[in-house]
C-alpha positions as CSV (number, residue, x, y, z in Angstrom):
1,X,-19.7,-21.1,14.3
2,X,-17.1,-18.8,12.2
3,X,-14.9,-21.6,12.3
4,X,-17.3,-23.9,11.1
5,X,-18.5,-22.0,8.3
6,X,-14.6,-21.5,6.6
7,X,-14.2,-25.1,7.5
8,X,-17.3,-26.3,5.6
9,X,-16.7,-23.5,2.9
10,X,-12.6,-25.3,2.4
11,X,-14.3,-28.8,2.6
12,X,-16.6,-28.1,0.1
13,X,-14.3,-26.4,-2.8
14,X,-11.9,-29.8,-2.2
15,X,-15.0,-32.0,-2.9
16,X,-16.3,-29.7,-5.4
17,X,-13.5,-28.2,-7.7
18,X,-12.6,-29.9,-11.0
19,X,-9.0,-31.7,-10.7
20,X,-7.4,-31.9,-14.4
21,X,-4.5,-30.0,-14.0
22,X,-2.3,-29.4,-17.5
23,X,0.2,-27.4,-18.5
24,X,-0.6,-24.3,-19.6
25,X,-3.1,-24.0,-16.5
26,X,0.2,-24.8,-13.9
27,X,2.6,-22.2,-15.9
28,X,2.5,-18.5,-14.4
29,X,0.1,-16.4,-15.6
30,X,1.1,-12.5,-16.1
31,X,-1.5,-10.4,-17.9
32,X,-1.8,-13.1,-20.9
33,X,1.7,-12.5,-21.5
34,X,4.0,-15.3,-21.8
35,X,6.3,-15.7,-19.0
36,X,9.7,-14.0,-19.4
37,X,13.2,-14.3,-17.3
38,X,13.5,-15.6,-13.6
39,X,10.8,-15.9,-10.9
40,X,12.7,-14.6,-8.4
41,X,13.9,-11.5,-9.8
42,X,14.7,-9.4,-6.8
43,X,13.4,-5.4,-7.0
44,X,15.3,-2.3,-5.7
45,X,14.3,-1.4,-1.9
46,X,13.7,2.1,-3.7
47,X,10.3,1.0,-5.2
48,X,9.3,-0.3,-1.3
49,X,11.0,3.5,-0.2
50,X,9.0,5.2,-2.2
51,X,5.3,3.3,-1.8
52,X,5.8,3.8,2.0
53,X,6.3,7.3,1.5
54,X,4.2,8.0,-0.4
55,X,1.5,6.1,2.0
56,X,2.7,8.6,4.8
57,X,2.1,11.8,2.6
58,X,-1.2,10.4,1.4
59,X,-2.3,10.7,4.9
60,X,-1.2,14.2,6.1
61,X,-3.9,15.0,2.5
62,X,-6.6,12.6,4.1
63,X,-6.1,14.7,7.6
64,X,-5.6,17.5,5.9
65,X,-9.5,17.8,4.1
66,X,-11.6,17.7,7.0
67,X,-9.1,20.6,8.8
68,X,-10.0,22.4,5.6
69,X,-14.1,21.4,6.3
70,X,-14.1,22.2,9.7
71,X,-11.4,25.7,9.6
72,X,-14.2,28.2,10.5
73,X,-15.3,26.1,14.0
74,X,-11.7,25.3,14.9
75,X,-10.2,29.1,15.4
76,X,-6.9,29.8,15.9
77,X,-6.1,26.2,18.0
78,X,-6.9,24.5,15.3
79,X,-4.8,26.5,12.5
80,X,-1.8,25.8,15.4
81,X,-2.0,22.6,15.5
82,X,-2.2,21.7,12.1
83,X,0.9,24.2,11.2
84,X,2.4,22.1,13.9
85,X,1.7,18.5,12.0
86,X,2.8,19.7,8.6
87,X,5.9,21.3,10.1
88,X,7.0,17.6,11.4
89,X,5.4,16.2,8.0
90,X,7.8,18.8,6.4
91,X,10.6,17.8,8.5
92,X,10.5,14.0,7.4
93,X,10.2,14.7,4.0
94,X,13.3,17.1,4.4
95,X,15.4,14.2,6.4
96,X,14.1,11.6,3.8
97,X,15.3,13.9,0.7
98,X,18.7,14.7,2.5
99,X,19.1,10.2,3.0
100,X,18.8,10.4,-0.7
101,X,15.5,7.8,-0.7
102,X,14.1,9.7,-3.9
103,X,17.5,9.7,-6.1
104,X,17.4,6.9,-8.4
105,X,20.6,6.0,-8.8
């Protein structure tokens, strides 16, 4: 039935849609601003670095909340173990910073 349904919803926006291509609807759009330079421009591996970092310290905060919620009921075990995570959270940003993935060179 899923199937069906994206089938028929496909189907229907090729029967449906308005066809009148022209040229200023074909050219790339980029925030109303008219296009500038080569497509393909190629970024630095430092801006993909640095989002995946900073995805992988965004979620030592997102573990770190409901630690800080649930302190009180956890004891001692749970202040242990999360001094264990940030120690190894600590440790990859320390290796990371010594590979030099935050100089911008």
């Amino acid at each position: 039935m899923a199937i069906l349904v994206g089938l028929g919803a496909i189907v229907a926006g090729l029967i449906v849609r308005p066809r009148k291509p022209y040229a200023q609807k074909l050219s790339t759009y980029e925030c109303g601003n008219p296009p500038v330079g080569e497509p393909r421009y190629k970024f630095s591996v430092k801006f993909y670095i640095i989002a995946m970092l900073f995805v992988v310290f965004d979620v030592e905060a997102v573990f770190l909340y409901p630690w800080a919620v649930a302190y009180d009921k956890l004891g001692i075990f749970g202040f242990v173990e999360m001094m264990l995570f940030i120690f190894i959270l600590v440790v990859g940003y320390v290796y990371v910073w010594k590979k030099g993935a935050f100089d911008w060179e």
